[in-house]
C-alpha positions as CSV (number, residue, x, y, z in Angstrom):
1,X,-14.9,26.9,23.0
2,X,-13.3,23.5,23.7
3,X,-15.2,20.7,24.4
4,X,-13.6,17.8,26.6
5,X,-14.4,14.3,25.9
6,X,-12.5,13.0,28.5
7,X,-9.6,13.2,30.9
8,X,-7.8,9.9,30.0
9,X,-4.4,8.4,32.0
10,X,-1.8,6.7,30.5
11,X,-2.5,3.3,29.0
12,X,-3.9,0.8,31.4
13,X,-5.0,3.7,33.8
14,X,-1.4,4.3,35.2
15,X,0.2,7.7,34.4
16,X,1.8,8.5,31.4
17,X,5.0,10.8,32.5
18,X,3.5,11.9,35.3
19,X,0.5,14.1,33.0
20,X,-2.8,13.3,31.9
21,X,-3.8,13.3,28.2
22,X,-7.5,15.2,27.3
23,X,-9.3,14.1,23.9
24,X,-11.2,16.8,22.6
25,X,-13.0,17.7,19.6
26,X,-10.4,19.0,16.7
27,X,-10.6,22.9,15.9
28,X,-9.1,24.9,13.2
29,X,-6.6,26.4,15.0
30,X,-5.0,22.9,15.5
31,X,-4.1,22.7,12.1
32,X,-0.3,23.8,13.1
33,X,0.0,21.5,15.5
34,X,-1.4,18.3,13.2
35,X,0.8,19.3,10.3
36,X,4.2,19.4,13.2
37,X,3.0,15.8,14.1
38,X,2.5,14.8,10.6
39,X,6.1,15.8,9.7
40,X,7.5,14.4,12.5
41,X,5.9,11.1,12.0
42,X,6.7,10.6,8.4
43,X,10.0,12.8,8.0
44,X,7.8,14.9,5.4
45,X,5.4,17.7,5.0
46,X,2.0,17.4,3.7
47,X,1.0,21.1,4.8
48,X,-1.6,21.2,1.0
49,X,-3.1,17.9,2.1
50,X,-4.3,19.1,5.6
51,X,-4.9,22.3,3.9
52,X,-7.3,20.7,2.2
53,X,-8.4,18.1,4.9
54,X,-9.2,21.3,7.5
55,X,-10.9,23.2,4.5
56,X,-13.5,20.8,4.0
57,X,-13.7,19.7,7.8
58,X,-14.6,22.6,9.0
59,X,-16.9,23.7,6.1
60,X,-20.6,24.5,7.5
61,X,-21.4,20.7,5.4
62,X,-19.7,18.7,8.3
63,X,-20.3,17.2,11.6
64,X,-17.1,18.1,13.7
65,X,-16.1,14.1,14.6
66,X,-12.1,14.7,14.1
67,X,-10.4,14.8,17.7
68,X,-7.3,15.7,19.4
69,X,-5.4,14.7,22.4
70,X,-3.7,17.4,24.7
71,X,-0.6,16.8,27.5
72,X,-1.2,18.6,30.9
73,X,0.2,21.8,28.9
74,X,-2.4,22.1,26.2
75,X,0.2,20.8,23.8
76,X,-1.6,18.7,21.1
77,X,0.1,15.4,21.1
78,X,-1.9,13.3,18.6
79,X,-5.1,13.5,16.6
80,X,-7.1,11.3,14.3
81,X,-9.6,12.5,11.5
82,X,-12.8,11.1,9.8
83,X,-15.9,11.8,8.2
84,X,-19.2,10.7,7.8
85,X,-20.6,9.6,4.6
86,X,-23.6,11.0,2.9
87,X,-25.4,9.0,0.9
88,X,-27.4,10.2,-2.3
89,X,-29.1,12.9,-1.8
90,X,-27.0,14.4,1.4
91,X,-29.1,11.2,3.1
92,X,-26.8,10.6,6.2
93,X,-25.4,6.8,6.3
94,X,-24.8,4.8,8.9
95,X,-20.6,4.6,8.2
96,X,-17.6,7.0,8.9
97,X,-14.5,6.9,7.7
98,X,-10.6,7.5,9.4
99,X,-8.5,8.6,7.4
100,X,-6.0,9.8,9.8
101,X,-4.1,9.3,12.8
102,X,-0.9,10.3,14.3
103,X,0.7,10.7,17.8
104,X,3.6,12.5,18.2
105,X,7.3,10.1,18.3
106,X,7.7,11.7,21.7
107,X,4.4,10.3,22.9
108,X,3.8,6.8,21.3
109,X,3.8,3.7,23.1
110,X,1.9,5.0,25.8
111,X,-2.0,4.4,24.6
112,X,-2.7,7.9,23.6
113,X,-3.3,6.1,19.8
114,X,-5.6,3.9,21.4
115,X,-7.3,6.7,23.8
116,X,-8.0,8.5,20.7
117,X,-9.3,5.7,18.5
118,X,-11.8,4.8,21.8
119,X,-13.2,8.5,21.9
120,X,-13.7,8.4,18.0
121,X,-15.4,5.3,18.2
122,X,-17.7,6.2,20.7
123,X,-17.9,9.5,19.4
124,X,-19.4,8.7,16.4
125,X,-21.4,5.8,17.9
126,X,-23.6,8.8,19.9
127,X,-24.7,10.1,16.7
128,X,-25.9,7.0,15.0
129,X,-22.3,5.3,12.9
130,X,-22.5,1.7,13.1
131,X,-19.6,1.1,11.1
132,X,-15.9,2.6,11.0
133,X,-13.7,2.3,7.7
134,X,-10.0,2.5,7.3
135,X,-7.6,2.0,4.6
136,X,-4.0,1.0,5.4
137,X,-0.3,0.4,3.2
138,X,-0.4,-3.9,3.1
139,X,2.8,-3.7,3.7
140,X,2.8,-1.2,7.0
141,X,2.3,-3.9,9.2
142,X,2.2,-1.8,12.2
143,X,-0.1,0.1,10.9
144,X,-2.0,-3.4,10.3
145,X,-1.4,-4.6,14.2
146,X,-1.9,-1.2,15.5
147,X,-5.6,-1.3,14.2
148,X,-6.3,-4.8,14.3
149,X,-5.3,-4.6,18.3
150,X,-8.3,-2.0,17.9
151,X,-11.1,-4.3,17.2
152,X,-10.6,-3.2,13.2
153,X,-10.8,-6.5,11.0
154,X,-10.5,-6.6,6.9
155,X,-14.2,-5.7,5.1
156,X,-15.4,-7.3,2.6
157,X,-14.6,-4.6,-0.4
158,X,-11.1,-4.8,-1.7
159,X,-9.4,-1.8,-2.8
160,X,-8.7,-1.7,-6.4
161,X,-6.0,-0.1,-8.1
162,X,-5.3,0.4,-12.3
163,X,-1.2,1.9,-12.7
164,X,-1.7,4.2,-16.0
């Protein structure tokens, strides 16, 4: 069963190629179609990683919050993946985290990234998050603007790091 979040137009309401782009909550059976966006994305497979990511997503232990967007074919152009954290004690908190996003080269630069960052957000706002975390490369400072134009600022935690 699919369930629509919205029917979104191209960015600023205009069409995007003539199509209209639906956000929807991910399923398993997307997993080929977020691994061939992946790959096209960063000129490399990372098949074990979603693998793993769709494994534990789709365990009975999870909320479904991941979503995809779909062209006017069905085709899944783009996607972004989170998860709630549980406290101690499964205890629900109040945060999510993304850990993923990607839009299809074919299909960038036309607000689909943003379309699906907006349904995430307001997503997860429905059942309670009050706060979205992200990590990002310093030095992918696309990356950096893309979220920043998205309302996302730095936290106060720094990420450390110890090279053994």
């Amino acid at each position: 069963m699919s369930v629509w979040m919205s029917d979104v137009p191209g960015e600023k309401g205009g069409p995007m190629n003539e199509s209209t782009i639906k956000i929807r909550l991910m399923k398993a059976d997307d997993f080929d179609s977020v691994v061939r966006i992946d790959r096209k994305v960063l000129n490399a497979s990372r098949t074990e990683y979603y693998q793993l990511k769709f494994e534990k997503l789709f365990s009975r232990d999870y909320l479904p919050v991941s979503l995809v967007a779909e062209d006017k074919d069905g085709a899944v152009v783009g996607f972004v993946m989170g998860e709630l954290y549980m406290g101690e004690f499964g205890i629900f908190q109040e945060e999510a985290s993304l850990d993923t996003i990607g839009v299809d080269p074919d299909f960038q630069h036309q607000g689909i990234g943003e379309q699906l960052i907006n349904e995430f957000v307001d997503h997860l706002k429905t059942i309670g998050v009050q706060k979205i975390n992200t990590l990002v490369d310093w030095n992918n400072s696309s990356l950096i603007h893309f979220f920043s134009a998205n309302r996302f600022s730095p936290s106060k935690t720094i990420n450390l790091e110890r090279v053994l």
